[in-house]
N, CA, C and O atoms as CSV, one atom per row, in Angstrom:
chain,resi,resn,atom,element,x,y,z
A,1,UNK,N,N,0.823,-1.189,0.000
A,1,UNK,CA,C,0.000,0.000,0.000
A,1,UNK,C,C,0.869,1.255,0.000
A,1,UNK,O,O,0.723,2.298,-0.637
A,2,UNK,N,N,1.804,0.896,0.869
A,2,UNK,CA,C,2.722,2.126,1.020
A,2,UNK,C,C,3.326,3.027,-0.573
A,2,UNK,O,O,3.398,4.202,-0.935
A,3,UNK,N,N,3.678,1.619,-1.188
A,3,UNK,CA,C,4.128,1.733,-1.981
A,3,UNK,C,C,3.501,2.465,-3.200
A,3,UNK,O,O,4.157,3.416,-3.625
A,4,UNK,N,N,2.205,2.139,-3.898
A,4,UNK,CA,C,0.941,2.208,-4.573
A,4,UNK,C,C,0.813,4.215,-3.789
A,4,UNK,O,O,0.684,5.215,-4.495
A,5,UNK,N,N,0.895,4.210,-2.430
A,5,UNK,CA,C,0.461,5.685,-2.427
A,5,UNK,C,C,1.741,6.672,-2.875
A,5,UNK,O,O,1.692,7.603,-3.679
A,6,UNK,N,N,2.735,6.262,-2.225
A,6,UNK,CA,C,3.776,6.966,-3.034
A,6,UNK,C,C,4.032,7.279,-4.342
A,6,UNK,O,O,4.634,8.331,-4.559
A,7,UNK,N,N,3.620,6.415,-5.481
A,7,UNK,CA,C,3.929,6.413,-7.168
A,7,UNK,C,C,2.953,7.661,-7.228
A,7,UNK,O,O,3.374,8.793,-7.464
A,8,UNK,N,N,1.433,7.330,-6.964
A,8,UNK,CA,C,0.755,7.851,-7.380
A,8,UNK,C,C,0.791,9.380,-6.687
A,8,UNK,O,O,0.145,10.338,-7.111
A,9,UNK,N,N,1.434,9.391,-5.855
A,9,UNK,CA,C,1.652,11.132,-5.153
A,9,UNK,C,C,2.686,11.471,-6.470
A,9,UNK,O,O,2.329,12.394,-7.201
A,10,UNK,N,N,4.080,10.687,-6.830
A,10,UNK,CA,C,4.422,10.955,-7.251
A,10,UNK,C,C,4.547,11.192,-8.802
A,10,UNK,O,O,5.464,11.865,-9.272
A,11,UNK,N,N,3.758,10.713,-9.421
A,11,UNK,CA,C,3.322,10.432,-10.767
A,11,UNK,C,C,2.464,10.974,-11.230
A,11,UNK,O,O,2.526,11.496,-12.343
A,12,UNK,N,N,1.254,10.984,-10.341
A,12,UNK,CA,C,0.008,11.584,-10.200
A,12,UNK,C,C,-1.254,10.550,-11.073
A,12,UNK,O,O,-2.320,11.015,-11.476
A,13,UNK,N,N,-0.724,8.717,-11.271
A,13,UNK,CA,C,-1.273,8.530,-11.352
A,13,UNK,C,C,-1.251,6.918,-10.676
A,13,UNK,O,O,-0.358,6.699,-9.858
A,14,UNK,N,N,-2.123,5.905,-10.972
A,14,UNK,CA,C,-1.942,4.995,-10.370
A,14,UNK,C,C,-0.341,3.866,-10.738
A,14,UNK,O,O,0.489,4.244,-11.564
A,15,UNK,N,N,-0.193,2.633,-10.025
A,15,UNK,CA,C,0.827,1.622,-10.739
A,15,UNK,C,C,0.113,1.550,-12.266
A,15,UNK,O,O,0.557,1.826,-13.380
A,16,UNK,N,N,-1.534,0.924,-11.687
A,16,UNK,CA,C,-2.110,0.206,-12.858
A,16,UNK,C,C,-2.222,1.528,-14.451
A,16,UNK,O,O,-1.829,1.441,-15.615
A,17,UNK,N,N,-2.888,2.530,-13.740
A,17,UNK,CA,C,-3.127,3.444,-14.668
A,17,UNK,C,C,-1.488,3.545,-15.604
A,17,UNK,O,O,-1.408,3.724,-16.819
A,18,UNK,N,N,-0.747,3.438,-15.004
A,18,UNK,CA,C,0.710,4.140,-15.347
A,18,UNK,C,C,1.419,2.988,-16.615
A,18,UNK,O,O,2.115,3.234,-17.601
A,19,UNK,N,N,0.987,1.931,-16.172
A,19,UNK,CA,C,1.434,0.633,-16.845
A,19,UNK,C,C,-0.084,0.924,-18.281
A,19,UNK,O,O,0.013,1.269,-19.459
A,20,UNK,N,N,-0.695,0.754,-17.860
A,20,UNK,CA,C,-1.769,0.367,-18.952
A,20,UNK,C,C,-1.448,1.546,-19.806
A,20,UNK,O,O,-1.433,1.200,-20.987
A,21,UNK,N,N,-1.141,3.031,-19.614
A,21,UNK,CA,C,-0.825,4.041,-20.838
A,21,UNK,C,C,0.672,3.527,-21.318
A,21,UNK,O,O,1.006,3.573,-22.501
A,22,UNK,N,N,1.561,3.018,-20.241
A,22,UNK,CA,C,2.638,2.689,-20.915
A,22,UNK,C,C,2.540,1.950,-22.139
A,22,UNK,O,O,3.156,2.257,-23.159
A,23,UNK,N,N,1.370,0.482,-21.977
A,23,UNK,CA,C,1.597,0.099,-22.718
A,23,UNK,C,C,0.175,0.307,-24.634
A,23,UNK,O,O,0.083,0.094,-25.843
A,24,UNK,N,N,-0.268,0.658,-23.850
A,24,UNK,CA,C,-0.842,1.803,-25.124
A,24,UNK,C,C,0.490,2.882,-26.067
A,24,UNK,O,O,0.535,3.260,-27.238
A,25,UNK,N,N,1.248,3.047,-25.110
A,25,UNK,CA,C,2.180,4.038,-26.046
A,25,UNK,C,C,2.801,3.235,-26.551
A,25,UNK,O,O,3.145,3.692,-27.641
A,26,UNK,N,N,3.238,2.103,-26.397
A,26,UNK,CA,C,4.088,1.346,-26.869
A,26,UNK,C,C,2.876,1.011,-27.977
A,26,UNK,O,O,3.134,1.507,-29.074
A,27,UNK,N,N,1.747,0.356,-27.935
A,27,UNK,CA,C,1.115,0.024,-29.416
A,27,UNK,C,C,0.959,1.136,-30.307
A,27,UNK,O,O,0.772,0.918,-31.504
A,28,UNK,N,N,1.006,2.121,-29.928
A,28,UNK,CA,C,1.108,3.453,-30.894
A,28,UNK,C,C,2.202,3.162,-32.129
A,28,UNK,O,O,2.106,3.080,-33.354
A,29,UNK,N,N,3.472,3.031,-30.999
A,29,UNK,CA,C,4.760,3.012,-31.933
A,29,UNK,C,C,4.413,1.777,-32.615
A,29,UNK,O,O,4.360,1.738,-33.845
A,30,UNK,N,N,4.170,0.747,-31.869
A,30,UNK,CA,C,4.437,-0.331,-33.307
A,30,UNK,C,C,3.406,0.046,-34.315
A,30,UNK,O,O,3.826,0.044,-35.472
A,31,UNK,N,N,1.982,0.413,-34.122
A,31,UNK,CA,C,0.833,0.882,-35.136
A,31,UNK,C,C,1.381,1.627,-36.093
A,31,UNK,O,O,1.327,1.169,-37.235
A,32,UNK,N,N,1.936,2.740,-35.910
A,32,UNK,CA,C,2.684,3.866,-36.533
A,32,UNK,C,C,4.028,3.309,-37.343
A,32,UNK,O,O,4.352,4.116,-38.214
A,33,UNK,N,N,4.694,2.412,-37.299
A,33,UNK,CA,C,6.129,1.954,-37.447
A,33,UNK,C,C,6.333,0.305,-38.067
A,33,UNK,O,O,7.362,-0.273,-38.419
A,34,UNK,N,N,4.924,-0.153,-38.034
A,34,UNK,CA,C,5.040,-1.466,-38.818
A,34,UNK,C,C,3.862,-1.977,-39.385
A,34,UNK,O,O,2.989,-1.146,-39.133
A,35,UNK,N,N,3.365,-2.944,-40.042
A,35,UNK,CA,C,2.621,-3.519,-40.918
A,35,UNK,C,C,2.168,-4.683,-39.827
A,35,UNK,O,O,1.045,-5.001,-40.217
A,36,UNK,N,N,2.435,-5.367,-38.818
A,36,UNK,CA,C,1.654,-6.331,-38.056
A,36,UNK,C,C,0.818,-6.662,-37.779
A,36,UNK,O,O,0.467,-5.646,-37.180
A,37,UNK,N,N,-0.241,-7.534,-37.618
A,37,UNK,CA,C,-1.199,-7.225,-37.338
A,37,UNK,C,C,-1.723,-7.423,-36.065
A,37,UNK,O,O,-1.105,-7.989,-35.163
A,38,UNK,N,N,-3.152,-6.848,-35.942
A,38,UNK,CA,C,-3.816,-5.965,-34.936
A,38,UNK,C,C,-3.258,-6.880,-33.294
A,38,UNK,O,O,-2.891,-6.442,-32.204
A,39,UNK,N,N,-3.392,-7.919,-33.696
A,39,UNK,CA,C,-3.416,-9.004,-32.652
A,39,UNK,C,C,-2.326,-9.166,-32.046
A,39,UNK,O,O,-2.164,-9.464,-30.863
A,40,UNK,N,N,-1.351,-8.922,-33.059
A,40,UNK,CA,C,0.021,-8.956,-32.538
A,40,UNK,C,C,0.837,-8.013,-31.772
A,40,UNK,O,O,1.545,-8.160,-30.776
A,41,UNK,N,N,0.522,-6.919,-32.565
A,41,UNK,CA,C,0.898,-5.314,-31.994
A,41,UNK,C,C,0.159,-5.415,-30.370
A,41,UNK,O,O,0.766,-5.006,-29.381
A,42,UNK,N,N,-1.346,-6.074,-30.285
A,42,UNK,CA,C,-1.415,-5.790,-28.774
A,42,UNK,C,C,-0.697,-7.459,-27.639
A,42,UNK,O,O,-0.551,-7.474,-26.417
A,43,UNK,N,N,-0.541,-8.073,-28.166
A,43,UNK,CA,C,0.034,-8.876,-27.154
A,43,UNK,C,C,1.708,-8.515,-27.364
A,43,UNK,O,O,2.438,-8.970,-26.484
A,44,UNK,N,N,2.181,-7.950,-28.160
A,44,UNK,CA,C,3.782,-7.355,-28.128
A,44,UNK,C,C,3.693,-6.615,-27.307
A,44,UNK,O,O,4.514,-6.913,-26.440
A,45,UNK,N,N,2.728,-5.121,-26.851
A,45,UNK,CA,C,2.426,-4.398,-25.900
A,45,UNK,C,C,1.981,-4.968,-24.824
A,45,UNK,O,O,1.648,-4.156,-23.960
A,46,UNK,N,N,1.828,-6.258,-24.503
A,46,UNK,CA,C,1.710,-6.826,-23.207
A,46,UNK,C,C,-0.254,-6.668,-22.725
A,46,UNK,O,O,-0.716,-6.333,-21.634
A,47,UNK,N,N,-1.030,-7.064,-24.041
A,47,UNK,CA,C,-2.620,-7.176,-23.658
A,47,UNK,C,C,-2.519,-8.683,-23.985
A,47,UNK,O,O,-1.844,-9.320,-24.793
A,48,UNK,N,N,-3.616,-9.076,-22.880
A,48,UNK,CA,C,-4.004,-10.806,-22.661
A,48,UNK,C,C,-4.502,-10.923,-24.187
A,48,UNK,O,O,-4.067,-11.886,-24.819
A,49,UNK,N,N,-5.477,-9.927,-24.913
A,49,UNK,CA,C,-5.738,-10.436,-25.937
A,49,UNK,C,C,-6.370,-9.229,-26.362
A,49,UNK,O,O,-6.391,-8.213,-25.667
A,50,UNK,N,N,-6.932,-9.337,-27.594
A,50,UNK,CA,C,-7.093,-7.853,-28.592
A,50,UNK,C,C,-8.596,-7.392,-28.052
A,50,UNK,O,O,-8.678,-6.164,-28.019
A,51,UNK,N,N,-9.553,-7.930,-27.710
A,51,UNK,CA,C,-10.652,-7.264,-27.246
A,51,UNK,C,C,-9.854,-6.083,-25.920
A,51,UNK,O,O,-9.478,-4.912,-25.980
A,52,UNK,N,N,-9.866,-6.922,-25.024
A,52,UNK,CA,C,-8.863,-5.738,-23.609
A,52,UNK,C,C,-8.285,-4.346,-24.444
A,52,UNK,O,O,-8.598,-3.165,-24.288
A,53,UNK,N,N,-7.111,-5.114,-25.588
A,53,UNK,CA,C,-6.447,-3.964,-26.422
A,53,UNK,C,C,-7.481,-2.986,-27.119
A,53,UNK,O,O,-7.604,-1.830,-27.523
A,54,UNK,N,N,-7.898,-3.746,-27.043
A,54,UNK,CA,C,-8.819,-1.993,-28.410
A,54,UNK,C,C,-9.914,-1.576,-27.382
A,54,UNK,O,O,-10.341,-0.422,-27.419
A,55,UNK,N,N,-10.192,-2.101,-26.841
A,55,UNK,CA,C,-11.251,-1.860,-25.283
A,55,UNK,C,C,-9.976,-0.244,-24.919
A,55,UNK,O,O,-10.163,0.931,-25.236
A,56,UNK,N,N,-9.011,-0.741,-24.322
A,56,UNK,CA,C,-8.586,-0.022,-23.182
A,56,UNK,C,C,-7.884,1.131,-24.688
A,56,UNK,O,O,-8.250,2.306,-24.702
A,57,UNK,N,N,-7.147,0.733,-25.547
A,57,UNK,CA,C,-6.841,1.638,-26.718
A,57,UNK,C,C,-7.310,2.945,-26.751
A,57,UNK,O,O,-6.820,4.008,-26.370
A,58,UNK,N,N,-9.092,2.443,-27.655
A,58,UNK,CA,C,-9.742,3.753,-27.563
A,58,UNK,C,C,-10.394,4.239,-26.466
A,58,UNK,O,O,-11.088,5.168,-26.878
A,59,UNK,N,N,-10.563,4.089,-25.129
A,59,UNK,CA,C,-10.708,4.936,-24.309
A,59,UNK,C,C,-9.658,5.848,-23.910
A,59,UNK,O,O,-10.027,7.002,-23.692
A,60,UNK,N,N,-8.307,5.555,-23.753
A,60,UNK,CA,C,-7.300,6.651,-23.556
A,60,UNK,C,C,-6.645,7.692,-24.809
A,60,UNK,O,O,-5.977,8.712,-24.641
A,61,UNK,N,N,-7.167,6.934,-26.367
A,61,UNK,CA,C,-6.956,7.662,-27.205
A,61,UNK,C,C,-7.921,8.411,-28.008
A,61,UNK,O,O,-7.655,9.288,-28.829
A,62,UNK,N,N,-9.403,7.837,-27.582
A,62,UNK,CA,C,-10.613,8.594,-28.588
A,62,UNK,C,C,-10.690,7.531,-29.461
A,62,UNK,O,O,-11.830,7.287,-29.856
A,63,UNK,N,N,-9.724,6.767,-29.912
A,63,UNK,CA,C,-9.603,5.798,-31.294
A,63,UNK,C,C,-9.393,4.433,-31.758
A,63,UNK,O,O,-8.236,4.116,-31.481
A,64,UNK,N,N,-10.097,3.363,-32.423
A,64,UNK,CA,C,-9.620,2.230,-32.188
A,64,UNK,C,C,-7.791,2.222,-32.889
A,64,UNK,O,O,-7.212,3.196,-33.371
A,65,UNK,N,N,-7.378,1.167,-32.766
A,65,UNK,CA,C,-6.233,0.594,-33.228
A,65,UNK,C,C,-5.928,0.856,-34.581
A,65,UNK,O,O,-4.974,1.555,-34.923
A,66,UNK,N,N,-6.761,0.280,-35.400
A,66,UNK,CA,C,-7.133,0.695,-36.906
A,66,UNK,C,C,-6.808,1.809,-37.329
A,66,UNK,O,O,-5.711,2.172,-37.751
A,67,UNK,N,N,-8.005,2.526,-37.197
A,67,UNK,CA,C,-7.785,4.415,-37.210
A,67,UNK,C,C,-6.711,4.874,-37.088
A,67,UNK,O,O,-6.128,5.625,-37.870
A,68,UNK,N,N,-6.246,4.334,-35.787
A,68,UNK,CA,C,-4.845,5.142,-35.653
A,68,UNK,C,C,-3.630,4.754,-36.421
A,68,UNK,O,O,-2.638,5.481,-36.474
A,69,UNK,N,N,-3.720,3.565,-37.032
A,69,UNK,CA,C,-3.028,3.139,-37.557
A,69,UNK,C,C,-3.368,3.718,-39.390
A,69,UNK,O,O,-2.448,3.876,-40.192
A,70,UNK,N,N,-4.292,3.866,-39.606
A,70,UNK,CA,C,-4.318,4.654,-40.670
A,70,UNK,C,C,-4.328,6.135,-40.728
A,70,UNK,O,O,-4.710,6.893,-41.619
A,71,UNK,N,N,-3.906,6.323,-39.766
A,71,UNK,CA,C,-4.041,8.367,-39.295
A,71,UNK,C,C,-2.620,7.991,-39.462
A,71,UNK,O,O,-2.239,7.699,-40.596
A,72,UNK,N,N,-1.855,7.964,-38.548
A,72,UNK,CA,C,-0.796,7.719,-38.224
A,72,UNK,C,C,0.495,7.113,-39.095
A,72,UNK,O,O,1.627,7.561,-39.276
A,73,UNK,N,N,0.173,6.526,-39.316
A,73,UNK,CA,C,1.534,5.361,-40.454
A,73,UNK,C,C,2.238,6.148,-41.258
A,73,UNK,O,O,1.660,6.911,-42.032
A,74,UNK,N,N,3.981,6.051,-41.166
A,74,UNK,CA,C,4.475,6.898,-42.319
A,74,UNK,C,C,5.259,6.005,-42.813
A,74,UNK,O,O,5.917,6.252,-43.824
């Protein structure tokens, strides 16, 4: 507990919150940076499986996986 209140004083957000955008940013880059597909990009980012991924995706980005991957891609 101790621990969990400290990050989040210091971070300003939770362990869990902090990990789950981490690993959203990380599917960004691979979305943006490779041709893989959908399924893969989210268990490389560390999701049990692609529903969770595009679940938790577009709530912190506005956007599914897709989209962003066609906004995005250079």
């Amino acid at each position: 507990f101790h621990f969990s209140r400290e990050f989040k004083r210091t971070t300003g957000k939770t362990p869990h919150q902090y990990l789950m955008k981490f690993r959203v940013d990380r599917a960004k880059t691979l979305l943006a940076q490779s041709e893989m597909p959908l399924i893969e990009v989210g268990l490389r980012s560390g999701f049990s499986h692609q529903s969770h991924f595009t679940r938790l995706f577009r709530r912190l980005t506005g956007t599914t996986p897709q989209a962003y991957r066609v906004l995005f891609q250079t």
